[in-house]
Steps between C-alpha positions, in 0.01 A plus 500: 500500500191337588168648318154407722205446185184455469174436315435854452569775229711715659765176529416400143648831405830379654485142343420667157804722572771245598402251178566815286833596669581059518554534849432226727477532904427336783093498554312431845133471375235691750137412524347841509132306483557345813668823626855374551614818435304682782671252732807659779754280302442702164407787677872553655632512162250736334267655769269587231403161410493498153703299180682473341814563769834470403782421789854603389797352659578717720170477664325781339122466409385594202136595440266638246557317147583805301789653753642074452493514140637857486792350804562166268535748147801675668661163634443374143455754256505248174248516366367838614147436612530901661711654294890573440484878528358753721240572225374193447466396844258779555281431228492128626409657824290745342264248290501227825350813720264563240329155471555420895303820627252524251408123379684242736437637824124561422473120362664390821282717675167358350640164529525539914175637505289301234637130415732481720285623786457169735834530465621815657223614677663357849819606398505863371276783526256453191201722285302294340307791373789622365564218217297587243643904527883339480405312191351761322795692519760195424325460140466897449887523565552205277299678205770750615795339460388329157483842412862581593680149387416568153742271259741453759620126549535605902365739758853662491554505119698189322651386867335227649521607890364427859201737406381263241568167729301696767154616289495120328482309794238728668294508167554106500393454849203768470398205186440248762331717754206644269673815441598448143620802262347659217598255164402791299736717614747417254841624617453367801401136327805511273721525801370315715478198295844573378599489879313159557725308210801585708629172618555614831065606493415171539753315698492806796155353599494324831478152438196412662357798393162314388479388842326830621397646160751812563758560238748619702 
C-alpha cells in the first residue's frame, strides 16, 4: 500500500490514525500548495484531487480520509479505533457525523472562503460573504456539543475512536487559522486538551508544518 499525504488536516487525520494503530506505510508526500495534486498524474488515481489517497495493491484508490481509516480498522482491527461490534461502530460513526457536518465542514468552509481565500479562489468555487455565516454556526454547534460530551473522556463514551482523531485535528488546525474555540466551554476544553497529550497529537503534524503557518 502506498498512502499519498499532505500538509493538510484531512491527511493529519490519517497520520494521527496510523501512530495510534503503530502502523507504518509507504508515504509519497504531495504538495497541495503548489497544486500537485490538481495535476493529470494524481488526478488518474483520485479524479477528485484531494488527500490523503491511499493505493492498495491491487491497484485500488482509496480516497476520503475517514472511508481509509474505517478500510485500515477492518484490515487491522487491534486496537479498535471504530469499534469491535456492530454497536459501537455506529456510535463511532454516529459522533464523527456529528462533528463533520456541523463543526468541521463549516471550519473548512470558512477557511476556503476567509484565510485561506488567495488560496482557493482560482481553484474552487468560493463565497467570501459566506465566512463569517459558516463561523457563526461552527462555534454555536460547538456550544452544542459541549453540551452533549458532558464527563465523557470521548465523543463516543470511554472509547477513544476515529470521531475523536477527526474533531482534534480540525479544532487544532482551526487554532492556527484564527478560528479558535470557545476555552470556556469546559467539556469541550477538558477533551480537547486531553486529546492534545496523546503522543500521537503532536508527532501527526507535518513536519514543516511552521513553514506555512497551517497545522495540518
Amino acid at each position: 500500500m502506498l498512502l499519498f499525504d499532505a500538509l493538510s488536516p484531512a491527511p493529519r487525520t490519517v497520520r494521527m490514525f496510523l501512530l495510534e494503530k503503530g502502523l507504518e506505510l509507504a508515504v509519497q508526500p504531495v504538495d497541495v500548495f503548489s497544486g500537485e495534486n490538481r495535476e493529470a498524474r494524481f488526478l488518474q488515481l483520485n479524479p477528485a484531487g484531494q488527500t490523503p489517497a491511499l493505493l492498495l495493491d491491487d491497484g485500488t484508490c482509496l480516497a476520503e480520509a475517514v472511508a481509509i481509516m474505517e478500510y485500515l480498522d477492518e484490515r487491522y482491527p487491534s486496537p479498535p479505533l471504530v469499534g469491535t461490534t456492530a454497536e459501537e461502530r455506529a456510535l463511532t460513526r454516529q459522533w464523527q457525523r456529528r462533528v463533520e457536518l456541523n463543526i468541521t465542514e463549516n471550519i473548512h468552509n470558512a477557511f476556503h472562503f476567509a484565510e485561506g481565500l488567495r488560496r482557493f479562489e482560482t481553484r474552487i468555487p468560493v463565497a467570501p460573504e459566506a465566512a463569517p455565516g459558516l463561523k457563526r454556526i461552527a462555534q454555536d454547534r460547538l456550544a452544542w456539543l459541549d453540551g452533549m460530551i458532558g464527563g465523557r473522556a470521548f465523543l463516543a463514551g470511554e472509547r477513544f475512536t476515529i470521531a475523536d482523531i477527526w474533531l482534534y485535528v480540525w479544532l487544532d488546525f482551526a487554532i492556527s487559522v484564527g478560528q479558535p474555540f470557545d476555552r470556556a466551554l469546559p467539556a469541550l476544553t477538558s477533551w480537547f486538551d486531553r486529546i492534545a497529550a496523546r503522543p500521537s497529537a503532536a508527532a501527526s503534524l507535518y513536519r514543516d508544518w511552521q513553514r506555512v503557518g497551517v497545522r495540518g
